[in-house]
TIGU-689284 format. One line per 10 residues: number of its first residue (from 1); their letters; for each residue x, y, z of C-alpha. Coordinates in Angstrom, 1 decimal. Layout:
% TIGU-689284
NUM> A> X:Y:Z ~ ...
***
This chain:
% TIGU-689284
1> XXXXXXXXXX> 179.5:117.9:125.8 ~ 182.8:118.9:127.6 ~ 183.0:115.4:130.3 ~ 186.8:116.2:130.8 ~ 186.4:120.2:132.2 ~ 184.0:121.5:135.1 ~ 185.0:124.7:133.6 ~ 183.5:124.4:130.0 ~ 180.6:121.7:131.5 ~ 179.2:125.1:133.4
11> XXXXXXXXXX> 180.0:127.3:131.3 ~ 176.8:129.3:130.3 ~ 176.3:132.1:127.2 ~ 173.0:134.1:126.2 ~ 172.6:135.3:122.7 ~ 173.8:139.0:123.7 ~ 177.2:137.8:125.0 ~ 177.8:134.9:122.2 ~ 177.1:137.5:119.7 ~ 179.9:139.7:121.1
21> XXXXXXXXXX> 182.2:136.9:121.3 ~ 181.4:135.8:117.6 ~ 181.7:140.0:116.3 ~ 184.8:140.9:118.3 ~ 186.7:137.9:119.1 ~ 186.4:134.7:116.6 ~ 185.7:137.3:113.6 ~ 188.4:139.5:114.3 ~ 191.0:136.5:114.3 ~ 189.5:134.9:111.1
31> XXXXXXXXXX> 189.6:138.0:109.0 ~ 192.9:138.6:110.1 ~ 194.1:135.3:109.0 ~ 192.7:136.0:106.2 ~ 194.2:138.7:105.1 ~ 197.3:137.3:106.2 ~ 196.9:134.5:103.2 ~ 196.2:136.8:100.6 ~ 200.1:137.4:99.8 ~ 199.7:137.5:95.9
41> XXXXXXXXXX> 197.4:139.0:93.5 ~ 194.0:139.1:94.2 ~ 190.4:140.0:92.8 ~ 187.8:141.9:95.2 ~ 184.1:140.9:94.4 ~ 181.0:142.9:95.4 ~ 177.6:143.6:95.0 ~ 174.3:145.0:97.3 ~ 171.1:144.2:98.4 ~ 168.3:145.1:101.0
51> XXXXXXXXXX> 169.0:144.1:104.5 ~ 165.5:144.0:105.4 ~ 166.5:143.7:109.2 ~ 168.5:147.0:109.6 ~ 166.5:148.6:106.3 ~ 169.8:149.9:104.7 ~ 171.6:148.7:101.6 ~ 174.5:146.0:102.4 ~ 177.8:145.5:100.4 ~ 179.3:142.3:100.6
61> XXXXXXXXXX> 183.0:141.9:99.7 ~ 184.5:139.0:98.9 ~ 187.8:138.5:98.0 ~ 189.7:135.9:95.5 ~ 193.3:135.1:95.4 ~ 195.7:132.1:95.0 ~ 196.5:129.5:97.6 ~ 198.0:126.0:98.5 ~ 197.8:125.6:94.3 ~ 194.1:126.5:93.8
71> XXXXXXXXXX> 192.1:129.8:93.8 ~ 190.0:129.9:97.1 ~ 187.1:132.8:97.1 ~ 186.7:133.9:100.9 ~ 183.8:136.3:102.3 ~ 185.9:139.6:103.8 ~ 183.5:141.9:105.3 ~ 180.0:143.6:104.9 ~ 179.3:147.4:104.5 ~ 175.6:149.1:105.3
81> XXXXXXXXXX> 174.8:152.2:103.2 ~ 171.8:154.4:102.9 ~ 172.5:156.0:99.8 ~ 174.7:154.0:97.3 ~ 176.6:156.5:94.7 ~ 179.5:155.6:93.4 ~ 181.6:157.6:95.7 ~ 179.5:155.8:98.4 ~ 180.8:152.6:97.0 ~ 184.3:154.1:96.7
91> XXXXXXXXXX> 184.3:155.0:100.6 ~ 183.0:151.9:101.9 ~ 185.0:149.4:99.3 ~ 188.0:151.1:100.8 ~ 187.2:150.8:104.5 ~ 186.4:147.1:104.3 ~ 189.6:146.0:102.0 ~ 191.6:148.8:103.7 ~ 194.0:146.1:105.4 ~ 194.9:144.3:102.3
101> XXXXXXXXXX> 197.9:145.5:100.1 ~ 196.1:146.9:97.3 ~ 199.2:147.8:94.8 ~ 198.6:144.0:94.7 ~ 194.8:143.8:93.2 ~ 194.5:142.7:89.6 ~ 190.4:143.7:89.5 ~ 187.3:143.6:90.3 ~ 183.8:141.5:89.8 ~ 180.6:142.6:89.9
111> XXXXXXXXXX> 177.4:143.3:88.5 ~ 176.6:146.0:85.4 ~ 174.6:149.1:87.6 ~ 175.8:152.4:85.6 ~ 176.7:153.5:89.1 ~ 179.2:150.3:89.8 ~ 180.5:151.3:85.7 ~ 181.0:154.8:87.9 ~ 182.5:153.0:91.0 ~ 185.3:151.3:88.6
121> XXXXXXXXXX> 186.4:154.5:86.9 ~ 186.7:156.4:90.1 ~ 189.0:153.4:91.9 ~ 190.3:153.4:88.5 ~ 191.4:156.9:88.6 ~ 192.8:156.5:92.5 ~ 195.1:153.7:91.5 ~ 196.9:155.2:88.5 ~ 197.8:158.2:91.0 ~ 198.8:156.3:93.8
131> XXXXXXXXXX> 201.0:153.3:92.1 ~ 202.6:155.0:89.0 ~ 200.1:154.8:86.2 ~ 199.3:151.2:87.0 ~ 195.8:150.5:85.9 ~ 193.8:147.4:87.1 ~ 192.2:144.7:84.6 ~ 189.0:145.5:83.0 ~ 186.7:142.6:82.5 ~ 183.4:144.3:82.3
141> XXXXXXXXXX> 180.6:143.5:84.1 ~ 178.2:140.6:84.7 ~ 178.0:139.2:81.2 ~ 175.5:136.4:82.7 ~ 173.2:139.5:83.6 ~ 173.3:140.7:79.6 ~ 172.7:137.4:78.7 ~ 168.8:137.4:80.8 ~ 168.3:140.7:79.9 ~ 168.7:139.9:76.1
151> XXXXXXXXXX> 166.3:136.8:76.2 ~ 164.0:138.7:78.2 ~ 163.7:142.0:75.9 ~ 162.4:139.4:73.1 ~ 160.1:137.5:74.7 ~ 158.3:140.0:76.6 ~ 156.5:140.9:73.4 ~ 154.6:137.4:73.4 ~ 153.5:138.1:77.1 ~ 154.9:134.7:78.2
161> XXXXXXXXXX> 156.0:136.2:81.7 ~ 152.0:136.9:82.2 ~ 150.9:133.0:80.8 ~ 153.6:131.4:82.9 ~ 153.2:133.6:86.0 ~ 149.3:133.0:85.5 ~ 149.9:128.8:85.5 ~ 151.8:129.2:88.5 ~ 149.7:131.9:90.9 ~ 146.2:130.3:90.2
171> XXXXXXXXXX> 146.9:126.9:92.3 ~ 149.9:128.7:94.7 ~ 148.5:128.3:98.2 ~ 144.8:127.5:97.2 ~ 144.0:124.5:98.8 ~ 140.5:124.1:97.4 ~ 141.5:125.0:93.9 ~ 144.5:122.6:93.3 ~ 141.9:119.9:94.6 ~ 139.8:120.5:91.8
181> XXXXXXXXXX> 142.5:120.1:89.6 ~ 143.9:116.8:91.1 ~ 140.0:115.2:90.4 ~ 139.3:116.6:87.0 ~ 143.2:115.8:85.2 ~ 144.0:113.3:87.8 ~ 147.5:114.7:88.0 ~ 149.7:116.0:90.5 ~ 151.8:117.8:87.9 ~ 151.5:121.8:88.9
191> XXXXXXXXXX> 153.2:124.3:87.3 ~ 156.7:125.8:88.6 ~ 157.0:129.3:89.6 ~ 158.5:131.6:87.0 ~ 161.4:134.3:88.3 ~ 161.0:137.6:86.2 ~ 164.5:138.8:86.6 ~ 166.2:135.9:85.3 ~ 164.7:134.4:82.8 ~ 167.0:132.0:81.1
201> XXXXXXXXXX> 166.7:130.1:84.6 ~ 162.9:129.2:83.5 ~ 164.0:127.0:81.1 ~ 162.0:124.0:83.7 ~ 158.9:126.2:84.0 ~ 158.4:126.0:80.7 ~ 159.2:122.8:79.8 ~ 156.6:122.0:82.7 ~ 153.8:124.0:81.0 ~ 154.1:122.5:78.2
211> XXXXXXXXXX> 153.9:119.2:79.8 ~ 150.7:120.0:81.7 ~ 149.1:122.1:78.7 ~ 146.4:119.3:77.8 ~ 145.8:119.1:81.9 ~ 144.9:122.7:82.3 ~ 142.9:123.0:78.8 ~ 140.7:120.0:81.1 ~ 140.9:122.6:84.1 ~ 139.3:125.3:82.1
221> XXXXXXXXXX> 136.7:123.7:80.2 ~ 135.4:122.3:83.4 ~ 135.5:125.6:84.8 ~ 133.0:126.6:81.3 ~ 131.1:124.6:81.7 ~ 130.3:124.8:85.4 ~ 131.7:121.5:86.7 ~ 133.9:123.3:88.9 ~ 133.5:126.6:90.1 ~ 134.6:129.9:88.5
231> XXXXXXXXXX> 138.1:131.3:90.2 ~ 137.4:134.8:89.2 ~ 141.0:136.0:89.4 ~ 142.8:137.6:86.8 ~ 145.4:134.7:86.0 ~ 142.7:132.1:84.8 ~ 141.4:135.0:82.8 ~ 145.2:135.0:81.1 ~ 145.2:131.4:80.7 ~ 141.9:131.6:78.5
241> XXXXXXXXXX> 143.5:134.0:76.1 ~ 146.8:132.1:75.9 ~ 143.8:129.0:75.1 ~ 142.4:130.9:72.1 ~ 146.0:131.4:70.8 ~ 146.2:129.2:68.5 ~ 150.1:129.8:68.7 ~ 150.5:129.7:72.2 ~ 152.3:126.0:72.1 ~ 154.5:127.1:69.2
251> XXXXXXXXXX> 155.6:130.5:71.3 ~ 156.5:127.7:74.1 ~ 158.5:125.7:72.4 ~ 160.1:128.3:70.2 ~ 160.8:129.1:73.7 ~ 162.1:126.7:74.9 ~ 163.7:125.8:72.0 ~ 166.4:129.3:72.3 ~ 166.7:128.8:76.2 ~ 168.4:125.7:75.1
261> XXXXXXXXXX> 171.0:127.0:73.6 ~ 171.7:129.0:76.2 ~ 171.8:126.8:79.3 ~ 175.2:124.6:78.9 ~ 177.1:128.0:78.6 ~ 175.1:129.6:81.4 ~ 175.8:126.2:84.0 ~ 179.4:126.3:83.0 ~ 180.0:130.1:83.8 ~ 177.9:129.9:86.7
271> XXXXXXXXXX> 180.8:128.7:88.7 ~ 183.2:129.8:91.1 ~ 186.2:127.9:89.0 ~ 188.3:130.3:87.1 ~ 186.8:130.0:83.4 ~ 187.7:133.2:82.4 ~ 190.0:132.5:79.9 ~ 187.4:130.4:78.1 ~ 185.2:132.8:78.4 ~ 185.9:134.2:74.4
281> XXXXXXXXXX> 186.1:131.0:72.6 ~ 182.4:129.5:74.1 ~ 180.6:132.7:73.7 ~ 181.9:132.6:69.8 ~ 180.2:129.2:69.4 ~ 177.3:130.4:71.4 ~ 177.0:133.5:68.8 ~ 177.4:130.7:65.7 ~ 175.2:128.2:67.4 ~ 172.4:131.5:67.5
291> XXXXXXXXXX> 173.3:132.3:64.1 ~ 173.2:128.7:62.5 ~ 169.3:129.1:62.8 ~ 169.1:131.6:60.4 ~ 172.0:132.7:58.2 ~ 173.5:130.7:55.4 ~ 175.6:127.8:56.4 ~ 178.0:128.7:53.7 ~ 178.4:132.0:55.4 ~ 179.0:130.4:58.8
301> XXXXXXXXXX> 181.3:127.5:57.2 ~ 184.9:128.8:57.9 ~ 184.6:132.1:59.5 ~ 186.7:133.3:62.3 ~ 185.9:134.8:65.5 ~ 187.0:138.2:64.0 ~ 185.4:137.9:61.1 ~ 181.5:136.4:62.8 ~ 181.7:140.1:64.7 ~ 182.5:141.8:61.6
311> XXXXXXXXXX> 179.6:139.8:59.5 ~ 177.0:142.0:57.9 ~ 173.3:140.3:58.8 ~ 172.2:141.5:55.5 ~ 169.3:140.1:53.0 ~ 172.2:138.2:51.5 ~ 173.4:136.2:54.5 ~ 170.3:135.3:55.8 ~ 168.2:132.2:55.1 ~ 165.1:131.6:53.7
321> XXXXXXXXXX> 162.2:132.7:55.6 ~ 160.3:129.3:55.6 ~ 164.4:127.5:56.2 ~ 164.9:129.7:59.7 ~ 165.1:127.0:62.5 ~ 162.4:127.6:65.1 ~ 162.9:124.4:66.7 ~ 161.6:121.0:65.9 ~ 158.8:121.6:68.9 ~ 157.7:124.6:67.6
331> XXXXXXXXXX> 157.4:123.7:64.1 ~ 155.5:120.0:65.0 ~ 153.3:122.5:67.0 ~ 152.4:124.5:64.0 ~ 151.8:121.5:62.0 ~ 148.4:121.0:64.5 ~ 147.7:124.7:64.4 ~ 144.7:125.5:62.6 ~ 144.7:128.6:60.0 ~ 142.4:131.1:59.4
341> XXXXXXXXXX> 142.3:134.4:57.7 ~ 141.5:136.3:60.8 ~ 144.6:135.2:62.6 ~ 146.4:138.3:64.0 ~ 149.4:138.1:65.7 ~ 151.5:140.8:66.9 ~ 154.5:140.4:66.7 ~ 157.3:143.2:66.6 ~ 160.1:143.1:64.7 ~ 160.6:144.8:60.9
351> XXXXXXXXXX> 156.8:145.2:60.1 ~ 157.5:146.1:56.3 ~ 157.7:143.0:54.6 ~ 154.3:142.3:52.4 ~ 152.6:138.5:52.0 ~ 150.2:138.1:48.8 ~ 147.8:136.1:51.4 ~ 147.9:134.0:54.3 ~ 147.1:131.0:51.7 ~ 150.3:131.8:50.4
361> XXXXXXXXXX> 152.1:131.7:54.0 ~ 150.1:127.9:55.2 ~ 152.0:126.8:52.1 ~ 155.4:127.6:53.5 ~ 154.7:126.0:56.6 ~ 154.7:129.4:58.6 ~ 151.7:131.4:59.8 ~ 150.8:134.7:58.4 ~ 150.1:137.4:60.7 ~ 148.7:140.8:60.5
371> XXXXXXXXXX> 148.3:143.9:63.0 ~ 144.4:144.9:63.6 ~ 145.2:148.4:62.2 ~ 146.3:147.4:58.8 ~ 146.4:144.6:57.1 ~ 149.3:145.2:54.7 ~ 151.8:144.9:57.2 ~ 152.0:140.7:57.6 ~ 154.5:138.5:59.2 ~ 154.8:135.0:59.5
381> XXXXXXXXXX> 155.8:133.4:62.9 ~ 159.2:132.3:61.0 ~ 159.9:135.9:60.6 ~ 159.4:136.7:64.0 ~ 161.8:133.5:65.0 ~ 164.4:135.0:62.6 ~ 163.9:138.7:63.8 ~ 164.0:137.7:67.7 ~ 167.4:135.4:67.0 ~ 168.6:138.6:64.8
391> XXXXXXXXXX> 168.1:141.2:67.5 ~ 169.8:138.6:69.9 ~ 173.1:138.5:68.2 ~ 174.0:141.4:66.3 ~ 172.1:144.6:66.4 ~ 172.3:146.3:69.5 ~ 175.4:145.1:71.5 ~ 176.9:147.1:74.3 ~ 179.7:148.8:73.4 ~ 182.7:148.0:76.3
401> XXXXXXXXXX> 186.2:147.3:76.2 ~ 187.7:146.6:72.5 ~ 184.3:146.5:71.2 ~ 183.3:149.8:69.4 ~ 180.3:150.5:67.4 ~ 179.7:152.2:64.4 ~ 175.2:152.4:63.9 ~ 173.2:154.6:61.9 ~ 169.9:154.2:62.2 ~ 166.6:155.7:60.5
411> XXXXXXXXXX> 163.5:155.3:62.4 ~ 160.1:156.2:60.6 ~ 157.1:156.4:62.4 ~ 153.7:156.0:60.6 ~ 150.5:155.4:63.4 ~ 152.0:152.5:65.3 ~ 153.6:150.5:63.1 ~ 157.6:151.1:62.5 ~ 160.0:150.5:60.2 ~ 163.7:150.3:60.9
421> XXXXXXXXXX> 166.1:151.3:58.5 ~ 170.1:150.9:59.4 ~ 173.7:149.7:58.9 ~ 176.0:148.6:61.5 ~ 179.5:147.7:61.2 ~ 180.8:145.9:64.2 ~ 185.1:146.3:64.8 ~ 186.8:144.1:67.1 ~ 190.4:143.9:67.3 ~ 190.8:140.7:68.4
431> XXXXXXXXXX> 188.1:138.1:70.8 ~ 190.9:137.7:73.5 ~ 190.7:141.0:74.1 ~ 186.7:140.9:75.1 ~ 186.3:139.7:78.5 ~ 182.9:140.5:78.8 ~ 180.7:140.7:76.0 ~ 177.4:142.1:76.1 ~ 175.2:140.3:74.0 ~ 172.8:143.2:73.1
441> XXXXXX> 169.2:144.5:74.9 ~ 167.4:144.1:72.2 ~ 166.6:145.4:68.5 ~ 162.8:145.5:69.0 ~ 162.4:148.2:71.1 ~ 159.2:149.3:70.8
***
């Protein structure tokens, strides 16, 4: 490697003494260059995990600032923490960005824990009293992490974590078993594995569960009757029940239909380019593109961003139930879906609304649903659509920043099912002003 030195050709290192060299020689220089370049304002990023090597919780700091004409993000240190309070976080944040001229930082990014929320106030607090009142830039939190949470709290009431989990664990690492599958479909399409904490990212497992629906529907009658042996595992037990739903397919595309929507605005701000100034604007035409699906188009015509968080989703606003878009895959899925009177669905969401008879529903082109207790309280898929996209935009979001919410909300509680009664009036000064929106958790919280 080294022909023009008998000095570096003989050099020898073992792991122990490169590791030193590496910790308290080439790291030292490089954070101190670092630090050097960061002459202007600058942003400090964080956020913790599990070091499953040393067992303790590790804080990784990052640190973004101006250089050479762009905006460079550079990794500045790592903290190890048992416990993790916010003055935990204060003490060790400090330490690892002590060197850098802090009278300089314009804020910080990271994820929406109540105890980071904690962590900001208290750096917050230290900063006014040692530079004159100044106060850094709030942005919020993770609004990306809102975003997942809000899909998720709608969906989990279809069980479509289970289904798609289940397609995915029953041929993960079975050898014999994905076999079987490869001879009766004669396919090598498997299903993708579905991430529970992010669920706007399973926008592919989806798609590919839908694609290889008529495969495993060829799987599992096989496996009735007895041309291929019985798993005996809980997941192909959930896949037979998703089977006898006969609205699994237009759950799945309604679906993927939503997590559409979502996944240009989620690949742009997934990024480490500076968008945050664009950050209002797209999430205003996210919010109409949401709301287009089920509130008058005359409503949504010429309305300003002001004025879409002031908007009342009353009866008046809102569209037909058999006009709501669910998607053009869900609805030529329920065109196939065959109606009966004993259909129950459960579907949560404003369980007051009364159908004359599930005749009456086919007609419209949605599916009429009932709850096994009682039969009064109906709801067609549409409604669900409309209730899940109405809980997504407007009725619970997070109050932070310029954002204030006024809610009053009557809750009545008869057996199981519930009825929501309320009014909320949304103020927003101006969009500019909102940094980081939290879409809301969700409305059907039951």
């Amino acid at each position: 490697m080294f022909p023009d030195s008998d000095i570096a050709r003989n050099f020898q290192c073992g792991k122990d003494k490169i590791a030193y060299i590496i910790k308290w020689g080439i790291a030292e220089f490089v954070k101190k260059e670092l630090i050097s370049k960061v002459t202007g304002p600058f942003i400090l990023m964080f956020d913790e995990s599990l070091n499953r090597a040393s067992k303790k919780k590790q804080l990784d700091l990052h640190v973004r600032y101006w250089d050479g004409g762009q905006v460079q993000s550079r990794y500045l240190g790592s903290q190890f923490l048992g416990h993790a309070t916010a003055n935990d976080l204060l003490k060790e944040v400090k330490e690892c960005a002590g060197n850098l001229d802090l009278s300089k930082l314009l804020s910080f990014s990271m994820d929406g824990p109540n105890v980071n929320l904690k962590f900001f106030d208290l750096f917050q607090a230290e900063y006014a009293d040692l530079y004159g009142g100044s106060r850094l830039i709030s942005v919020g939190s993770c609004g990306l992490h809102t975003l997942h949470n809000a899909f998720k709290s709608g969906f989990s009431a279809w069980n479509l974590d289970k289904l798609l989990r289940a397609f995915h664990t029953i041929f993960n690492n079975v050898p014999a078993r994905r076999e079987d599958y490869i001879k009766t479909t004669k396919s090598t399409r498997f299903p993708l594995a579905f991430c529970g904490h992010r669920w706007l990212e399973n926008l592919p497992v989806v798609e590919r569960a839908l694609e290889i629906w008529p495969y495993m529907l060829l799987y599992t009658n096989a496996v009735r009757t007895k041309e291929l042996p019985h798993p005996g595992t809980a997941s192909f037990d959930v896949i037979e029940d998703a089977q006898k739903d006969p609205l699994a397919l237009p759950k799945l595309q309604f679906f993927r239909s939503v997590a559409q929507l979502f996944d240009p605005f989620l690949k742009k701000y997934q990024t480490e380019e500076p968008v945050m100034p664009y950050l209002g604007k797209d999430l205003a035409e996210l919010i109409k593109s949401l709301m287009r699906r089920f509130v008058k188009r005359e409503v949504l015509q010429d309305i300003t961003t002001v004025q879409l968080t002031n908007l009342d989703l009353e009866k008046e606003t809102l569209m037909a139930m058999h006009s709501v878009d669910i998607g053009l895959g869900a609805e030529e899925a329920l065109k196939g879906t065959p109606f009966s009177s004993s259909l129950m669905l459960c579907c949560p969401g404003n369980a007051g609304m009364k159908t004359s008879s599930c005749s009456s529903q086919c007609k419209k082109g949605s599916i009429s649903s009932c709850t096994a207790s009682s039969a009064s309280h109906t709801q067609s898929f549409g409604t669900f659509a409309k209730n899940y996209l109405y809980c997504l935009m407007g009725r619970r979001l997070w109050r932070e920043g310029s954002l204030s919410i006024k809610r009053s909300r009557q809750r009545t509680c008869r057996r199981k099912h519930w009825s929501h009664k309320g009014s909320f009036a949304i103020t927003l000064p101006y969009m500019g002003a909102l940094q980081r929106c939290h879409l809301l958790r969700s409305y059907l919280n039951l």
